[in-house]
N, C-alpha and C positions, 0 to 999 in steps of 0.2 A: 500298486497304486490304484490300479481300477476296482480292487476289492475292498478299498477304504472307504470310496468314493460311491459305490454299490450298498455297503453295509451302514450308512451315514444317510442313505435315500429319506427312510424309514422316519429317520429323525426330523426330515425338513417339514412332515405335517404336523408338526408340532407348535410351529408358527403361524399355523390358520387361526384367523382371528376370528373367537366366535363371541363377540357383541358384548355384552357387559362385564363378561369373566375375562376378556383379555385375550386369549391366545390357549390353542386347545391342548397346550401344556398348561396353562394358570389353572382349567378345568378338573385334568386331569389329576392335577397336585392337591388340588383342595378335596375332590373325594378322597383319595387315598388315605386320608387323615379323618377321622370316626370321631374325635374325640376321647379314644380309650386308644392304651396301647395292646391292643388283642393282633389289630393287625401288624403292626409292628413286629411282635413277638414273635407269628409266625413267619414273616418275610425275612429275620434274622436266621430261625432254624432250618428254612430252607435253605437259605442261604449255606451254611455252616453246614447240613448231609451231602448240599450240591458239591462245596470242595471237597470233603471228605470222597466222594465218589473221583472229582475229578484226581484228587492227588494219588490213586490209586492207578490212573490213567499214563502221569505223566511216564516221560520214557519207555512206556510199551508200543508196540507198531498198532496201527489201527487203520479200519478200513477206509483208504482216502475217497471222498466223495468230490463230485467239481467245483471246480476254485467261487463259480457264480453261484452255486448252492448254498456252498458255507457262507459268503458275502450276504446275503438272504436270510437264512437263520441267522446270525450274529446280525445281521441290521434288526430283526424282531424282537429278540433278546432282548439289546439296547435298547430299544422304543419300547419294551413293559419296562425293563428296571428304571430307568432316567426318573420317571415322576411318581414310582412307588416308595414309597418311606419306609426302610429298615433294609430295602435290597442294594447292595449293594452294587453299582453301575460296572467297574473295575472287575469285581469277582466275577460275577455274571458273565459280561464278555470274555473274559482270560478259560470261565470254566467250558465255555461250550464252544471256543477255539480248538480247548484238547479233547472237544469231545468230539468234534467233525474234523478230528485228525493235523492237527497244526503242532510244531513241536512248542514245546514249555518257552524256549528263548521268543521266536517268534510271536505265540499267541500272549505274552505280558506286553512286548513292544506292540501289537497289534489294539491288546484291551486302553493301553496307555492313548494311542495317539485316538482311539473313536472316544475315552473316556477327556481328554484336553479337548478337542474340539466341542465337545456338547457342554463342558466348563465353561471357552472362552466366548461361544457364543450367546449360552445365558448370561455371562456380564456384560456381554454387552448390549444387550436388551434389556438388562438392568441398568444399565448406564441410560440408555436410551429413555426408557422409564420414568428415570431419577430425575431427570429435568424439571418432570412435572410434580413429583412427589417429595424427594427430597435434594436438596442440594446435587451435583451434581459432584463434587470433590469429594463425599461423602460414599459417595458410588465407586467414582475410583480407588480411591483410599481403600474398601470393601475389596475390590476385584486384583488388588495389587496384595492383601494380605493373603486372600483364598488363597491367590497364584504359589505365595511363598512356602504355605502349609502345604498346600496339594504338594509343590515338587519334592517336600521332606519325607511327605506322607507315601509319594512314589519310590523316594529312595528306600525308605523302612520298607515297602511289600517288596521290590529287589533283593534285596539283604534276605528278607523271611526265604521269599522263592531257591536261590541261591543256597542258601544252610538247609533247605529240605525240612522250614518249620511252615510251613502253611496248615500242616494238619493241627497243629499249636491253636493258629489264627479260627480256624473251622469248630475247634470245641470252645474258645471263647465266643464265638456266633452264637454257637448254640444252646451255650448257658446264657449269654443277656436274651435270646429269645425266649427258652424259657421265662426266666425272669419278668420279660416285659409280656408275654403272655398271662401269667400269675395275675401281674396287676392290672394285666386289661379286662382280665375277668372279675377282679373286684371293681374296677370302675363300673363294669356293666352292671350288676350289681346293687350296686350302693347308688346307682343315678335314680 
């Protein structure tokens, strides 16, 4: 429990509020995005080498570091992926649970429950939000579908984990990053 609550620290500067952009996640989310998907492209095939490395990991022994270390690293992790676009928040935490030595069952339930709470509590600051922006049934309605998709969406990467297809999942990363790298380099380009 303390290593949840340790690893989740990291996240809560993300609610400082810096003056007109909102909150130093609305900052952080809006650079991340260029206008081209170049960055994209590459944060998908990173994405997509990182499993690839990690599923090579699972079920082998590896050197345990302390419990407050790993809490630490995986709260950093979390806090780049959360507001970079094309990384995946899920893979990220799940791949470097196995990489500071947490077994595969443990590190998906671990990436699950830091990747729900950084879910439930963007909607609800979107809710909060919505007040002023739009309706506010609108918000809910929004935060009530996510929920429904995200838990399908958790049950499919169980299933993949499970059957030993994650390396499946990792070469389609890494062909839509290709892919989205391709045309981010023609956006640059042609702008």
């Amino acid at each position: 429990m303390y290593m949840t609550i340790i690893s989740f620290v990291p996240m809560i500067l993300y609610a400082i509020p810096i003056g007109k952009h909102g909150s130093l996640f609305s900052a952080f989310h809006r650079m991340s995005y260029n206008g081209s998907l170049l960055g994209e492209g590459i944060c998908f095939t990173l994405t997509g080498v990182m499993i690839i490395c990690t599923v090579n990991m699972i079920g082998k022994s590896s050197k345990k570091i302390p419990w407050i270390l790993q809490s630490v690293i995986i709260g950093i992790v979390a806090f780049l992926a959360l507001p970079t676009a094309g990384c995946s928040l899920i893979a990220g935490v799940f791949c470097i649970c196995i990489i500071v030595g947490l077994n595969d069952k443990y590190a998906i339930r671990y990436a699950m429950i830091i990747t729900s709470m950084s879910l439930l509590i963007g909607g609800i600051v979107e809710i909060c939000v919505g007040v002023t922006k739009i309706s506010i049934i609108s918000a809910i309605i929004g935060l009530v579908i996510s929920a429904v998709v995200s838990f399908f969406a958790v049950k499919l990467l169980l299933y993949i984990i499970k059957n030993n297809a994650l390396k499946y999942f990792a070469w389609y990363d890494i062909a839509i990053g290709i892919i989205c790298f391709i045309i981010g380099i023609f956006e640059i380009i042609t702008k």
